[in-house]
N, CA and C atoms as an extended XYZ file, in Angstrom:
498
Properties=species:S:1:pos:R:3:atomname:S:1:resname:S:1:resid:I:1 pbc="F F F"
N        -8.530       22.163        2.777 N   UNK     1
C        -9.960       22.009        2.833 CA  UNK     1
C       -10.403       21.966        4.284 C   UNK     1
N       -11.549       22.562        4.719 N   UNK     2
C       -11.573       22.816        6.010 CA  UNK     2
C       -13.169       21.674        6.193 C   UNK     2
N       -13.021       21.310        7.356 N   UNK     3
C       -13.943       20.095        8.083 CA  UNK     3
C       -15.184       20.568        8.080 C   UNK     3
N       -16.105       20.054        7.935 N   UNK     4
C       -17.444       20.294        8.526 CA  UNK     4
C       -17.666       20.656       10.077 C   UNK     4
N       -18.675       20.951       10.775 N   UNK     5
C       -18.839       21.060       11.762 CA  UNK     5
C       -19.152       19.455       12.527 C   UNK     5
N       -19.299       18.526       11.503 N   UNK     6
C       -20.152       17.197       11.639 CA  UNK     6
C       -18.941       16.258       11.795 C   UNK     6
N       -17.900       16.827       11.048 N   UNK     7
C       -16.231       15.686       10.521 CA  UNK     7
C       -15.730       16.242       12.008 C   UNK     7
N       -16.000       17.341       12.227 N   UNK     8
C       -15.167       17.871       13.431 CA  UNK     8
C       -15.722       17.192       14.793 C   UNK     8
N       -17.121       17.161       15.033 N   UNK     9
C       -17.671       16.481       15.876 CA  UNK     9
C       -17.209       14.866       15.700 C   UNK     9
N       -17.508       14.159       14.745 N   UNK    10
C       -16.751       12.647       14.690 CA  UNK    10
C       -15.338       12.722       14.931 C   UNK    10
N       -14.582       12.953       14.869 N   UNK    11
C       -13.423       13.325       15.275 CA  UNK    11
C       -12.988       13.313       16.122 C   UNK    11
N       -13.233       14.861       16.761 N   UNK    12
C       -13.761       14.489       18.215 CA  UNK    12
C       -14.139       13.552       19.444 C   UNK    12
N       -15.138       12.905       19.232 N   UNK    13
C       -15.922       11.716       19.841 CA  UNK    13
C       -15.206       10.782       19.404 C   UNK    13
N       -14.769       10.102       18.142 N   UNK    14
C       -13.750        9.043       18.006 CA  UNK    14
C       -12.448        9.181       19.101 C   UNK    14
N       -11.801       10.636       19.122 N   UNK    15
C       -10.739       10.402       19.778 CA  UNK    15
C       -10.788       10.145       21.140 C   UNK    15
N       -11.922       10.612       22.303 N   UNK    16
C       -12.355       10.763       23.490 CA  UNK    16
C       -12.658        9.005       23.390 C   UNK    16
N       -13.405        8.413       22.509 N   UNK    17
C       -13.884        6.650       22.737 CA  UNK    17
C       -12.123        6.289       22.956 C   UNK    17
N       -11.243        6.322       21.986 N   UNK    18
C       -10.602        5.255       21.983 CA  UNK    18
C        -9.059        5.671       20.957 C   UNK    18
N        -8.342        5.844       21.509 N   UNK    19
C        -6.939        5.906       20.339 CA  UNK    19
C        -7.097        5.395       19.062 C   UNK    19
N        -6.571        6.286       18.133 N   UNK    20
C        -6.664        6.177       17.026 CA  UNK    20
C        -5.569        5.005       16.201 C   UNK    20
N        -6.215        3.952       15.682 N   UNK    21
C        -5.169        2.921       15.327 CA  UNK    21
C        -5.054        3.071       13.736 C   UNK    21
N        -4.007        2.326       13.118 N   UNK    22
C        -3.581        2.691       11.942 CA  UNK    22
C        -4.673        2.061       10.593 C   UNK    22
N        -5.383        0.825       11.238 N   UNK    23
C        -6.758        0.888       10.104 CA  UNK    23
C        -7.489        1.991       10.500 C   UNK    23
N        -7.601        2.848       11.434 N   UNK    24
C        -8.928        4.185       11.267 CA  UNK    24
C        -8.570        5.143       10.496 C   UNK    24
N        -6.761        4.995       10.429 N   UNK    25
C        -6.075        6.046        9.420 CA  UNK    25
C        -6.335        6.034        8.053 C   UNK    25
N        -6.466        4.561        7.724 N   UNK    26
C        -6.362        3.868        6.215 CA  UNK    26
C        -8.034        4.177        6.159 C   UNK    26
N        -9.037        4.031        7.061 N   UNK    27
C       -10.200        4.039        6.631 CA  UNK    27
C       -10.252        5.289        6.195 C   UNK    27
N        -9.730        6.450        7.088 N   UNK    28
C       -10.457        7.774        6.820 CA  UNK    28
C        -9.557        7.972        5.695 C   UNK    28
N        -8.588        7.760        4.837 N   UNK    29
C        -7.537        8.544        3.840 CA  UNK    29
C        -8.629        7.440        2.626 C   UNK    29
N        -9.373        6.255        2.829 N   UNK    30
C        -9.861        5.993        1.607 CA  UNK    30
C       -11.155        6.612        1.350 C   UNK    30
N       -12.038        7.320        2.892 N   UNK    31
C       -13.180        8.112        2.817 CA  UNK    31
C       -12.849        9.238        2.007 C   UNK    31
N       -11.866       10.120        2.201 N   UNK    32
C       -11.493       11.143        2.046 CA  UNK    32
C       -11.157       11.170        0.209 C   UNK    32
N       -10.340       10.406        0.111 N   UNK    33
C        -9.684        9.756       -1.724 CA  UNK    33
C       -11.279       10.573       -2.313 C   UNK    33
N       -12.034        9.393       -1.758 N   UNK    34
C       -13.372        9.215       -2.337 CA  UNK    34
C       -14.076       10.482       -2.115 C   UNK    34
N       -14.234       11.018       -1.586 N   UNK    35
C       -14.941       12.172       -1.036 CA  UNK    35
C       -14.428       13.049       -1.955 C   UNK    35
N       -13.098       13.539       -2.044 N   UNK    36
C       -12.284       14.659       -2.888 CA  UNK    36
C       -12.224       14.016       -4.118 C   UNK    36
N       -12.706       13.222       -4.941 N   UNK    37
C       -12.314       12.602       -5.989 CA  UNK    37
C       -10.832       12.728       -6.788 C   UNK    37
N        -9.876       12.206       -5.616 N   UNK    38
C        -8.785       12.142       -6.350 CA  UNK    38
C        -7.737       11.092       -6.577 C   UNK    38
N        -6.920       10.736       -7.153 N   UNK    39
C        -6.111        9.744       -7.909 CA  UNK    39
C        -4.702        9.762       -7.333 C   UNK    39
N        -4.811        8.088       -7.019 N   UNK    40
C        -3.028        7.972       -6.148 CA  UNK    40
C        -1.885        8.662       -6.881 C   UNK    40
N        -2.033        8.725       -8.124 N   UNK    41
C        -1.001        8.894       -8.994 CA  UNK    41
C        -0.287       10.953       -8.651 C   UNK    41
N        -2.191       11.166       -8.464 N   UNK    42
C        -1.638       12.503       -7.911 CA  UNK    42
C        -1.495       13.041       -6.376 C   UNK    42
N        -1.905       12.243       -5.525 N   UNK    43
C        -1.059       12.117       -3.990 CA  UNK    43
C        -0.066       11.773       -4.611 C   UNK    43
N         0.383       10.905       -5.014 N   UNK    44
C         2.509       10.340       -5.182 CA  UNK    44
C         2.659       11.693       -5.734 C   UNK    44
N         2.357       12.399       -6.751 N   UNK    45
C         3.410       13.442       -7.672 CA  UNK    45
C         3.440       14.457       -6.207 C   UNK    45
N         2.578       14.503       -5.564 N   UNK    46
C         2.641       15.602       -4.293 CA  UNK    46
C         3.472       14.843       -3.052 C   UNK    46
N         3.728       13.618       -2.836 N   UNK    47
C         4.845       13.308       -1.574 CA  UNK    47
C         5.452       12.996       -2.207 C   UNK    47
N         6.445       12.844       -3.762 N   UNK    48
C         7.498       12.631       -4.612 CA  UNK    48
C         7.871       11.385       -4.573 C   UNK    48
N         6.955       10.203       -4.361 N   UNK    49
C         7.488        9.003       -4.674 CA  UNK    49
C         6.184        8.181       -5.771 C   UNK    49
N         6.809        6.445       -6.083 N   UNK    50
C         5.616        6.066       -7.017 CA  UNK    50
C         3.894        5.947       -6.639 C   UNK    50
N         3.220        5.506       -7.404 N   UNK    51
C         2.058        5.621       -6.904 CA  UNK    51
C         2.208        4.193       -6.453 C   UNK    51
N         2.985        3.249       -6.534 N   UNK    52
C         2.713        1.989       -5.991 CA  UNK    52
C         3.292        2.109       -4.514 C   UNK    52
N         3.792        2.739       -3.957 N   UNK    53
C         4.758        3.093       -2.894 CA  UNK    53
C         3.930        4.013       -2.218 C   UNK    53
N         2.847        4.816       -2.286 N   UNK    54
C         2.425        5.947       -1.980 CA  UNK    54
C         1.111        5.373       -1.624 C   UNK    54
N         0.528        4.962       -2.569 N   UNK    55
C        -0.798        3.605       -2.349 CA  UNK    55
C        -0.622        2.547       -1.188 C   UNK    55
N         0.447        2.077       -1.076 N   UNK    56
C         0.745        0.928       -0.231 CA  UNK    56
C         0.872        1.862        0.965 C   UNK    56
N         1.501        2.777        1.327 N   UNK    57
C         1.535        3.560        2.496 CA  UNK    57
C         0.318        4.444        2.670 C   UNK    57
N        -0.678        4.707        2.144 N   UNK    58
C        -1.528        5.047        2.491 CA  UNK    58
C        -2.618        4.441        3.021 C   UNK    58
N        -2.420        3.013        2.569 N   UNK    59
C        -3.087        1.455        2.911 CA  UNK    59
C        -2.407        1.088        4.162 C   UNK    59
N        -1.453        1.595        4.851 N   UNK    60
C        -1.137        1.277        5.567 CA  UNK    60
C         0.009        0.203        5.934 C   UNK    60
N         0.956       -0.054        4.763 N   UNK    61
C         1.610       -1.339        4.796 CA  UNK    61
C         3.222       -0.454        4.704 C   UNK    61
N         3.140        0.552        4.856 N   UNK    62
C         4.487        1.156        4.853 CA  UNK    62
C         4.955        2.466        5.723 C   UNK    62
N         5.992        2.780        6.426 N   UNK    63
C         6.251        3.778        7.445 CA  UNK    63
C         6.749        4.686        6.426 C   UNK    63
N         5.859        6.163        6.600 N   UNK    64
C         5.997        7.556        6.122 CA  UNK    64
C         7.370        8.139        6.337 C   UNK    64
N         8.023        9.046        5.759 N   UNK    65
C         8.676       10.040        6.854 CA  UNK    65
C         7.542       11.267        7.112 C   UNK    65
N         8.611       12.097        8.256 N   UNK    66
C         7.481       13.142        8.900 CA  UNK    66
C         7.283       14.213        7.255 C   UNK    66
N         7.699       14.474        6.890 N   UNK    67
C         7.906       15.260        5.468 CA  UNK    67
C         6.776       14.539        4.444 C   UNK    67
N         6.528       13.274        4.281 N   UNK    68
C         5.471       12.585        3.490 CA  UNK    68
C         4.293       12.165        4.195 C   UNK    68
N         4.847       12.106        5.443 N   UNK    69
C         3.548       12.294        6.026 CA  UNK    69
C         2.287       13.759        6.436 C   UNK    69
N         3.380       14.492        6.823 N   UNK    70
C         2.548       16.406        6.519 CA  UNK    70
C         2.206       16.174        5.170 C   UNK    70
N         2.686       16.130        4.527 N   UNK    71
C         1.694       15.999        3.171 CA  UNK    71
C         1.006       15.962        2.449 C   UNK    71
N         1.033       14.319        2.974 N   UNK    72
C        -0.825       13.146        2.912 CA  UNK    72
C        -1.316       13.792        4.022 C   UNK    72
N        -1.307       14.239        5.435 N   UNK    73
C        -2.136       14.932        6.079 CA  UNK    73
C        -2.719       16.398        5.668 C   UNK    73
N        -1.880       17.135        4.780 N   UNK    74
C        -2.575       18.214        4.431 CA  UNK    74
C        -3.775       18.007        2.793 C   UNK    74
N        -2.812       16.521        2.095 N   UNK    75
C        -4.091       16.445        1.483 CA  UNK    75
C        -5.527       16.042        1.386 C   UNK    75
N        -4.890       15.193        2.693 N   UNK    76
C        -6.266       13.968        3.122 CA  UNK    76
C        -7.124       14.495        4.578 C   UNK    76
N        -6.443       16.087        4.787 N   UNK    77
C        -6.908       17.149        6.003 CA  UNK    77
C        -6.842       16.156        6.586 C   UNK    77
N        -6.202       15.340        7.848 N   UNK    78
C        -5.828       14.285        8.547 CA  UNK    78
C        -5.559       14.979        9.945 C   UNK    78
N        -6.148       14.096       11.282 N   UNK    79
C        -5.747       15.117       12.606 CA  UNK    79
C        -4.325       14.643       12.337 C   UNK    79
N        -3.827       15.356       13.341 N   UNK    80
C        -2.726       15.315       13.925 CA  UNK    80
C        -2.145       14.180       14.107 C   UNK    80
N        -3.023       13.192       15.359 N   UNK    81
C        -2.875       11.798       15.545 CA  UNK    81
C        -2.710       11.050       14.294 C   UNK    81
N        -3.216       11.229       13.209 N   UNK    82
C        -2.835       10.364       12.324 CA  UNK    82
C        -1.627       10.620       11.540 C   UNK    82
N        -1.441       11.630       11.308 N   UNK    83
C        -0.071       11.734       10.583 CA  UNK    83
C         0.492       11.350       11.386 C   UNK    83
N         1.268       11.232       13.006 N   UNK    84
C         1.792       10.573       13.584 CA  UNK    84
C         1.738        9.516       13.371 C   UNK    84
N         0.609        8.753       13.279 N   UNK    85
C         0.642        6.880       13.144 CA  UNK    85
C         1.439        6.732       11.489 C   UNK    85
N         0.638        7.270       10.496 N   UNK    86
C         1.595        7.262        9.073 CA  UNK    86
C         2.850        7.112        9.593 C   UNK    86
N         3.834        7.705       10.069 N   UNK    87
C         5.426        7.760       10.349 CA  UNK    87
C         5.850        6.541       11.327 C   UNK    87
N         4.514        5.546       11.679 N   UNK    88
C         5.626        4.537       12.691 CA  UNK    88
C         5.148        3.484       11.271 C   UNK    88
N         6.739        1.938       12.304 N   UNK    89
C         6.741        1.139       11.415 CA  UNK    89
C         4.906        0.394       11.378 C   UNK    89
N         4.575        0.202       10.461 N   UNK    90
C         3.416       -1.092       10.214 CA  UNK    90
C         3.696       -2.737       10.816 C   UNK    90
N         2.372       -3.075       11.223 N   UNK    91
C         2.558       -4.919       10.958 CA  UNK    91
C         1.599       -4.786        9.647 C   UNK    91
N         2.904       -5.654        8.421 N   UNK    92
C         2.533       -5.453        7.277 CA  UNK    92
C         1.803       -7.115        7.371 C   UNK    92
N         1.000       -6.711        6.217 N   UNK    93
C         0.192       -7.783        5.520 CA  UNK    93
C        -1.493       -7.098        6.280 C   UNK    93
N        -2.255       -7.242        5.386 N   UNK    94
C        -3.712       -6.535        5.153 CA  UNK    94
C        -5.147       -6.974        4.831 C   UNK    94
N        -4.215       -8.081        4.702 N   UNK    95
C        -5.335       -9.228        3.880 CA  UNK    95
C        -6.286       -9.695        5.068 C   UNK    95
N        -7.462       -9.910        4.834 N   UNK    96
C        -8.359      -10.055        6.232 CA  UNK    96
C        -8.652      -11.673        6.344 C   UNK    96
N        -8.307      -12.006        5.380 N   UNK    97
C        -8.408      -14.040        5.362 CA  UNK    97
C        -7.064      -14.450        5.000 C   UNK    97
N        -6.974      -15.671        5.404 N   UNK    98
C        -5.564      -16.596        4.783 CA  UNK    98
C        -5.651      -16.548        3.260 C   UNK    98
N        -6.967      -17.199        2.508 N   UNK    99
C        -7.476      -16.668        1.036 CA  UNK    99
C        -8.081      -15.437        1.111 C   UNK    99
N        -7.981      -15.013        0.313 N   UNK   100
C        -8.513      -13.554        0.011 CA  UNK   100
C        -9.832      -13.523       -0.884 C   UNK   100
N       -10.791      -13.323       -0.652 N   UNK   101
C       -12.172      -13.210       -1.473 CA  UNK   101
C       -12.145      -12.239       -2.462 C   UNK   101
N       -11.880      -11.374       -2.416 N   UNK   102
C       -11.783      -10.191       -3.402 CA  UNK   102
C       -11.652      -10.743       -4.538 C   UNK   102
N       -12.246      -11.209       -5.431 N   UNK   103
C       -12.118      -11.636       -6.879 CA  UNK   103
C       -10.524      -10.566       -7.352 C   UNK   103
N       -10.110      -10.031       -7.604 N   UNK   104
C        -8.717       -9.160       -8.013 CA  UNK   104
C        -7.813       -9.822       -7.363 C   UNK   104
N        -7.805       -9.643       -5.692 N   UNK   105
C        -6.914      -10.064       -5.114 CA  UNK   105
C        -6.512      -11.710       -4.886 C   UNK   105
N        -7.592      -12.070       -4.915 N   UNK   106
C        -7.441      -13.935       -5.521 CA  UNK   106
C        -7.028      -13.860       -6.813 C   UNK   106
N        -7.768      -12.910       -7.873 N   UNK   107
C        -6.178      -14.016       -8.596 CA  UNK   107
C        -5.017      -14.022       -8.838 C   UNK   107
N        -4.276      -12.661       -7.928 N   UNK   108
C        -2.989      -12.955       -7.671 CA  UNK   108
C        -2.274      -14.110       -6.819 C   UNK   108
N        -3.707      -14.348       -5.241 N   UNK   109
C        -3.179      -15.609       -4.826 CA  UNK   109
C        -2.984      -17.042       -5.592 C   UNK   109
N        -4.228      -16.757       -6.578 N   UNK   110
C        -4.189      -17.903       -8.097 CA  UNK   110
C        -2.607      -17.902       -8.534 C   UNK   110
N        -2.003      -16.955       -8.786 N   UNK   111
C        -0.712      -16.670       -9.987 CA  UNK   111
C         0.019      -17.378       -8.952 C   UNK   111
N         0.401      -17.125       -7.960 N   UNK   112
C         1.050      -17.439       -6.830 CA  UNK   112
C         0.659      -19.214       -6.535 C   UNK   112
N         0.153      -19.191       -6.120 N   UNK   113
C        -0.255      -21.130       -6.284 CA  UNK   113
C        -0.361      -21.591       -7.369 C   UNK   113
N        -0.080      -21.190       -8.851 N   UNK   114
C        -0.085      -21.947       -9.798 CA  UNK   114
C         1.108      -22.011      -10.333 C   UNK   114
N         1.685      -20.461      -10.248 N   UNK   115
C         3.139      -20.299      -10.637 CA  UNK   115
C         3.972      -20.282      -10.103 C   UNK   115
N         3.690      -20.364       -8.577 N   UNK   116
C         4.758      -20.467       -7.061 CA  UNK   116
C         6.024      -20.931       -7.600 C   UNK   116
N         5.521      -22.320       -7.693 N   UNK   117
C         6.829      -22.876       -7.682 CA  UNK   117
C         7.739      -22.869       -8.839 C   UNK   117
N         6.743      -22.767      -10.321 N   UNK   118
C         7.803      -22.128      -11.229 CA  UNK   118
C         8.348      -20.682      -11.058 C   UNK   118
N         7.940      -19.900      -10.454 N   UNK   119
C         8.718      -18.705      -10.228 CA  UNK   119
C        10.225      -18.911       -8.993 C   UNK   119
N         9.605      -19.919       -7.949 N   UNK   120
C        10.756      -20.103       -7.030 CA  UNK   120
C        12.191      -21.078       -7.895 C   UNK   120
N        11.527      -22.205       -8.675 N   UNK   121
C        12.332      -22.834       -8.902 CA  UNK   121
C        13.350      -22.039      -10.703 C   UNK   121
N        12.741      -21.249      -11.313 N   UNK   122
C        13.611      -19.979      -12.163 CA  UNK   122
C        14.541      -19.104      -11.308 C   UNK   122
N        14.139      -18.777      -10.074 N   UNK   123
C        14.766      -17.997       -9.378 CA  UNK   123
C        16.028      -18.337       -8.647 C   UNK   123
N        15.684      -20.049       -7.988 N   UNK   124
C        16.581      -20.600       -7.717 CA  UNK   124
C        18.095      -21.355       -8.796 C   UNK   124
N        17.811      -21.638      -10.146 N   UNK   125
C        17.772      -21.519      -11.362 CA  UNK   125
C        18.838      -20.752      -12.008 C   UNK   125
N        18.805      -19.376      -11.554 N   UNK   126
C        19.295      -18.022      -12.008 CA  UNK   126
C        20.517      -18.096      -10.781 C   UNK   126
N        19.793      -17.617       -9.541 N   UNK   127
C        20.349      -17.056       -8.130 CA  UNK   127
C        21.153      -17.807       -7.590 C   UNK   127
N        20.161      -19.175       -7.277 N   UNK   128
C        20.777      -19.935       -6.225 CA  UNK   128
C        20.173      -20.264       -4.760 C   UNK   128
N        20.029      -20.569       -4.152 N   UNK   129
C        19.407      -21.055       -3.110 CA  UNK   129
C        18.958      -19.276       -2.126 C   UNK   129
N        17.956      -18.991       -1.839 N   UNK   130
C        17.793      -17.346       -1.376 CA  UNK   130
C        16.626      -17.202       -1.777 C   UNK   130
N        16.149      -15.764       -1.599 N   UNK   131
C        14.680      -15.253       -1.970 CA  UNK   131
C        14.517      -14.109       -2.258 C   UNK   131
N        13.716      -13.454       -2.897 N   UNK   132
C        13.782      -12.421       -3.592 CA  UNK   132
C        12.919      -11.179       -2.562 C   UNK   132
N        13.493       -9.946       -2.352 N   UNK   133
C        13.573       -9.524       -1.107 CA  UNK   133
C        12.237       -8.346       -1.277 C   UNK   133
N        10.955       -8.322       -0.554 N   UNK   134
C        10.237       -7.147       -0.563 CA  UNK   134
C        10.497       -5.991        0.485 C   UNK   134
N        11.535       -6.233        1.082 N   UNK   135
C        11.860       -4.874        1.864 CA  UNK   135
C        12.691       -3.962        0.528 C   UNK   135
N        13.368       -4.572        0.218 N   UNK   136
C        13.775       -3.600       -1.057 CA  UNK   136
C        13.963       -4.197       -2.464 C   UNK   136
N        12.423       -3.429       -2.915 N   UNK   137
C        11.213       -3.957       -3.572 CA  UNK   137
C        10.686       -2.560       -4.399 C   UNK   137
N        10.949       -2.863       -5.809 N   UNK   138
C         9.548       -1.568       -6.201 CA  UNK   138
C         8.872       -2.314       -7.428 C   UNK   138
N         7.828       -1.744       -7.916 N   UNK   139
C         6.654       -2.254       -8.328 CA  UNK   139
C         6.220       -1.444       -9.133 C   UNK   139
N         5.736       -1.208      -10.377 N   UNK   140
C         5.023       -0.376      -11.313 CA  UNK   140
C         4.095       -1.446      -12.074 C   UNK   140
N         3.221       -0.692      -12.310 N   UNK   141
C         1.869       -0.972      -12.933 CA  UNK   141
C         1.123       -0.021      -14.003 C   UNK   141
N         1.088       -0.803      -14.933 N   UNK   142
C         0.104        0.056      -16.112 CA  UNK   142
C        -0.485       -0.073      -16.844 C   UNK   142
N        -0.812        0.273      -18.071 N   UNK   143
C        -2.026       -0.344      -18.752 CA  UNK   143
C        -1.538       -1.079      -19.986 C   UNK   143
N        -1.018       -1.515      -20.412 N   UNK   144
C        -0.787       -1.873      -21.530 CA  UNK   144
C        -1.995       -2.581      -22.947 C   UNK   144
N        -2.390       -1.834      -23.603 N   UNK   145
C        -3.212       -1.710      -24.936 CA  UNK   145
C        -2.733       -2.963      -25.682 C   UNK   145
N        -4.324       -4.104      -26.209 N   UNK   146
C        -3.849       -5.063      -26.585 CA  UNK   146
C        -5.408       -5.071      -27.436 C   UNK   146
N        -5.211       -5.849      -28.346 N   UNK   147
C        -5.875       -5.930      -29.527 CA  UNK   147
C        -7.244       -6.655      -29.088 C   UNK   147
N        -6.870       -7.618      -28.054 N   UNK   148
C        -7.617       -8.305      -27.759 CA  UNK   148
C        -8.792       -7.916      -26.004 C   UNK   148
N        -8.169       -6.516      -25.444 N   UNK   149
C        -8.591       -6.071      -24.850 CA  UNK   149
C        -7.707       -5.940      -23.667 C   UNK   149
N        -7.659       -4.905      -22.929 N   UNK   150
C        -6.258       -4.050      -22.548 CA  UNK   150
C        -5.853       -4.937      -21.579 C   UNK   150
N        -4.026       -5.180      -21.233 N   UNK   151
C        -3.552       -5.676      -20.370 CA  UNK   151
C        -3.189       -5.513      -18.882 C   UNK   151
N        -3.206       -5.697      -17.914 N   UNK   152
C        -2.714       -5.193      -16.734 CA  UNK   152
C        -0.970       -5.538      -16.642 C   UNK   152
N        -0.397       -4.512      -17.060 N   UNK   153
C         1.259       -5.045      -17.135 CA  UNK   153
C         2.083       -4.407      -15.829 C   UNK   153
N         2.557       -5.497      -14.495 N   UNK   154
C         2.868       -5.385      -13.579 CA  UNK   154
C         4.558       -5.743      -13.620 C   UNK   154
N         5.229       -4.955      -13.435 N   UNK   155
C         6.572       -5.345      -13.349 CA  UNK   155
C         7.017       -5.313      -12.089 C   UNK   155
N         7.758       -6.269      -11.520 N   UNK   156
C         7.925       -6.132       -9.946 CA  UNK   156
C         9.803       -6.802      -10.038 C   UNK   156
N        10.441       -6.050       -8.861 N   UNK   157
C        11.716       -5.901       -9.236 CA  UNK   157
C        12.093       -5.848       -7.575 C   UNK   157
N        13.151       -7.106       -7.226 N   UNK   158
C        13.288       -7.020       -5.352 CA  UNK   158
C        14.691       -7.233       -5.362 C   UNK   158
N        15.198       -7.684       -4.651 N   UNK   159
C        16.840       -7.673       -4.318 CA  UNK   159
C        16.696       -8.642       -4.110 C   UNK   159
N        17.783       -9.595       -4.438 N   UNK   160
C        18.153      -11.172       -4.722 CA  UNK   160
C        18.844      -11.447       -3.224 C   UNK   160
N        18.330      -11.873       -2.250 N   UNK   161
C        19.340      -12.447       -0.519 CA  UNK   161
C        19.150      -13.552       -0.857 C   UNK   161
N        20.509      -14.177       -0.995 N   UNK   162
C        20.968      -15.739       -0.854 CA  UNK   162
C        21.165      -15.471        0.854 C   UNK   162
N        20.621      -17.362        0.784 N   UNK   163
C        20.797      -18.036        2.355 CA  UNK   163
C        21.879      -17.976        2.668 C   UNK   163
N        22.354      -18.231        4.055 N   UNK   164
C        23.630      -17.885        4.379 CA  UNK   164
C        24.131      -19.438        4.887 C   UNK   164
N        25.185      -19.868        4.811 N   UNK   165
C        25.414      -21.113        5.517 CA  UNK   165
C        26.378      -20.546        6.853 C   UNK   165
N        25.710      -21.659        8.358 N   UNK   166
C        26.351      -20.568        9.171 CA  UNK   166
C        27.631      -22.111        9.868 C   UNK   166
């Protein structure tokens, strides 16, 4: 898809103000989503990984390779400079408060402060003294159909690192 004369001028003038940092990347790939009306599920089937993995790196919380990053730049027509930033590591976490306002995203911090510690203390329980690892981490999400009105069914799955005694 080729730029306006107007996208090309902002562009432009953005890059001459000031280097391009990795929220201007995440801003313009969610302008763009929106603009092209299209669905994470079908960016992931086009860089061959999940949409929870593909979403999170397009948000900015995960390092591309150069191969997934040409990609998302040819789908999200992205300069140059940005597919470069896609491919370095992130400082992960996104959240713009310690609590999170976002009614959605609070009430996962809800699940998390209510169920914290029964989830740590099952885990510890099972495992053993350690923590359950989001560097290698995957995540699926879907809809699950319920009588009573549809479910959000999140399965999340990390690698078990016990503490080490030194």
């Amino acid at each position: 898809m080729k730029r306006s004369d107007t996208e090309n001028a902002m562009v432009a003038a953005a890059s001459m103000a000031k280097p391009m940092k990795r929220s201007d990347v995440t801003d313009l790939i969610a302008f763009r989503k929106i603009k092209l009306g299209i669905k994470w599920s079908e960016v992931a089937k086009k860089v061959g990984e999940s949409k929870e993995w593909v979403t999170a790196a397009c948000l900015g919380q995960m390092q591309m390779t150069k191969k997934q990053a040409d990609t998302v730049g040819r789908i999200f027509d992205l300069p140059e400079e940005a597919v470069l930033i896609l491919q370095t590591v992130p400082y992960k976490g996104s959240l713009p408060t310690a609590v999170p306002t976002d009614p959605l995203i609070y009430r996962w911090y809800e699940i998390v402060n209510v169920y914290g510690t029964t989830i740590k203390e099952l885990i510890h329980e099972e495992f053993g003294d350690g923590i359950m690892s989001a560097i290698d981490f995957s995540m699926d999400i879907s809809r699950e159909p319920h009588e009573k009105g549809d479910r959000v069914h999140v399965v999340m799955s990390g690698k078990y690192l016990p503490y080490k005694t030194y």
